[in-house]
N, C-alpha and C positions, 0 to 999 in steps of 0.2 A: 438522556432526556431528549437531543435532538433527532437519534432516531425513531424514539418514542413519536413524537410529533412528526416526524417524516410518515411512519406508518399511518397515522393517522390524516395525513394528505392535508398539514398544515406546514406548507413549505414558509413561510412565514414564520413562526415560530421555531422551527427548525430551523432557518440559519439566524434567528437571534440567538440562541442556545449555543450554536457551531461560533458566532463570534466571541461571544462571552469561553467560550471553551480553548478559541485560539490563543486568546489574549493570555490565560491562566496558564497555557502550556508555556507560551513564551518566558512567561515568570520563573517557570521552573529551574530550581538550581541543577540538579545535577540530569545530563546533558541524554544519559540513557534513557529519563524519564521525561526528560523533554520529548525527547524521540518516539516516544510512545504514546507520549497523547496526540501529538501532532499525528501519528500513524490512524492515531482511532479516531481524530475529528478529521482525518481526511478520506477517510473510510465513507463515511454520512452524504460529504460535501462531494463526493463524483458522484452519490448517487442526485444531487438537487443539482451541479455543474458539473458538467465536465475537464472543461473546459479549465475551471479554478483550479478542480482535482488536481488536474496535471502539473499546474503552475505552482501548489503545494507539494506535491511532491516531489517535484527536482526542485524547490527549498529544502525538504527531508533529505533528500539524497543526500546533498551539497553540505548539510550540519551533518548528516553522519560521514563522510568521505573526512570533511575537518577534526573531525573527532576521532577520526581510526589514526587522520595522518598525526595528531597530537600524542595521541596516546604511543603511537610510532617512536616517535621523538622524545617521549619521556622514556620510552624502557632504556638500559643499557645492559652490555656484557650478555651476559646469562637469560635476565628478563627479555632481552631481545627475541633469543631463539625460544624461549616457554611457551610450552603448549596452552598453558591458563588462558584462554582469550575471553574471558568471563563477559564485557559489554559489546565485544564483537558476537558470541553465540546468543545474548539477548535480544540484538537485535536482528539477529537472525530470525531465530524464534520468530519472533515479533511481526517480522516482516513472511513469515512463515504460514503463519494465522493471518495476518489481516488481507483484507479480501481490494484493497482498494486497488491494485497491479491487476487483479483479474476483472474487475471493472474498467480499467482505462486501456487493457489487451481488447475488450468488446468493444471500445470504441473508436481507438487507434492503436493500432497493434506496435506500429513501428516506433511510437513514442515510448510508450510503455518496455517495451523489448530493451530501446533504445536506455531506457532509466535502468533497466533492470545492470544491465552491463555499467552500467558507468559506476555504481555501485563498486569504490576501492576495495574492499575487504570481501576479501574471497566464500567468504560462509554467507554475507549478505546479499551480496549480489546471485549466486547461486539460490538462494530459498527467494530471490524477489524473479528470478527467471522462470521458478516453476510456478508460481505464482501469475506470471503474463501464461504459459502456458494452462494451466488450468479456467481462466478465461476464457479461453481459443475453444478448449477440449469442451467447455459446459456450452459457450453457443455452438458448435457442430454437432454437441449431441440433443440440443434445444430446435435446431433446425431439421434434425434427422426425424424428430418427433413429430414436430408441425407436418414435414412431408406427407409423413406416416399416414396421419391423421386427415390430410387432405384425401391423399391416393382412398382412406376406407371411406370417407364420406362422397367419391368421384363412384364407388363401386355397389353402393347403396342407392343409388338414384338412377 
């Protein structure tokens, strides 16, 4: 609903939708699925702040970094070395799709980069790095464009 209302250039109602969304994630019992709402109402919120975005997101980070080290601390013996990393490649995934690292790459590259890395869990951090990368890659090829289009409108005249 809130980027419904983003699209529709009522930033107002968009982030009362994005608070009411925070709040519900918070509630969330289990901590993968917290992870994901908070990834998709931070998705929304870098496009209305920036600014917020970033300061939600290394909250994200910082709840899943807590959550790999927990889940760390629970496994023993055998479970230790298991390939099973079933809420680590979630939120891989997760973080894989959503777009809000390639939005906050267009706006501060080094922050974004910066989050992407600090990401504990090796499958997350990796899917939120190409993530800040594809950022980079859409505005230089967003720029390439514009030029384009300048240089045939300079040749026309």
């Amino acid at each position: 609903m809130a980027q419904k209302a983003l699209d529709q250039k009522d930033n107002t109602g968009a982030a009362q939708w994005l608070m009411e969304a925070e709040q519900l994630a918070g509630k969330a019992e289990d901590s993968t699925g917290r992870i994901n709402q908070l990834l998709s109402t931070a998705e929304v919120i870098v496009q209305l702040d920036s600014d917020r975005g970033l300061s939600l997101m290394t909250s994200i980070v910082d709840t899943i970094n807590a959550e790999s080290r927990k889940t760390a601390e629970n496994k023993t013996g055998q479970e230790a070395v298991s390939p099973d990393r079933g809420p680590d490649l979630f939120v891989a995934n997760t973080l894989l799709e959503n777009k809000i690292l390639s939005h906050l790459a267009r706006v501060d590259f080094e922050a974004a980069l910066s989050l992407a890395q600090s990401i504990v869990q090796k499958e997350g951090s990796v899917a939120a790095q190409l993530g800040v990368c594809r950022g980079v890659l859409a505005q230089s090829s967003q720029r390439k464009v514009e030029e384009k289009g300048k240089r045939k409108v300079g040749r026309e005249q």
